[in-house]
N, C-alpha and C positions, 0 to 999 in steps of 0.2 A: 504494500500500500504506500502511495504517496504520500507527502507531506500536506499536499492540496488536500487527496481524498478523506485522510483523517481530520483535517479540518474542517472539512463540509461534514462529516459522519459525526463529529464532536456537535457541532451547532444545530446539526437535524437534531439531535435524541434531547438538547437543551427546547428548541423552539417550543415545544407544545406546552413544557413547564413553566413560559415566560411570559404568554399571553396577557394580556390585558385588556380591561372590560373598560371603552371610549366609545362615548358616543351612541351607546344602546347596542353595543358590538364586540363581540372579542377580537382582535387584533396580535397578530405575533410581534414581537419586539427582540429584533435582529441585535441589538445593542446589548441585552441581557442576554443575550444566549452566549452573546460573545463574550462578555465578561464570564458567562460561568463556563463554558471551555476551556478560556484562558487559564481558570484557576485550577480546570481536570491536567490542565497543561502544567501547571508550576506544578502540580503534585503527582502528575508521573516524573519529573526530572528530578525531585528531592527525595521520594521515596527510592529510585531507583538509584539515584546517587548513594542514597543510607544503605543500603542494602548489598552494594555493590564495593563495596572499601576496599575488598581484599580481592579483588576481580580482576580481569584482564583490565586496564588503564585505557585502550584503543577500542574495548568494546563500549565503556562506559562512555566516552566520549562520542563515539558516533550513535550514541543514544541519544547524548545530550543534544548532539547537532540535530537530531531527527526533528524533537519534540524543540529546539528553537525555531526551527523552522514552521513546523505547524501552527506555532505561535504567531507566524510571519502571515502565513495563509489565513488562519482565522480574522487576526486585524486587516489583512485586502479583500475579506468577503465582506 
């Protein structure tokens, strides 16, 4: 999976939980979904960083790069 893909699959499974009720209407609200992605984002990269200490050094890193990235894609969607 791409960096793109999981940041669109991040923001789908947020959208329905972010909805808001305007105007006599439910509404998706793209902006919360994005913040709560973000943050599924900081907490793969810190749990995986904790868990990872004693790990290969070049595996943790291009984890890290992955989920920077996603982070990148989530704030261009």
């Amino acid at each position: 999976m791409t960096p793109k893909e999981k940041a669109k699959e991040l923001i789908d499974k947020f959208i329905d939980s972010t909805k808001v009720f305007y105007n006599n209407e439910w509404k998706t609200d793209l902006s919360e979904a994005k913040k709560c992605a973000l943050i599924c984002a900081d907490e793969c990269i810190k749990e995986h960083c904790h868990e990872s200490e004693h790990k290969d050094p070049n595996a943790q890193d291009r984890w890290i790069e992955f989920w920077q990235e996603v982070k990148q894609e989530i704030n261009n969607l």
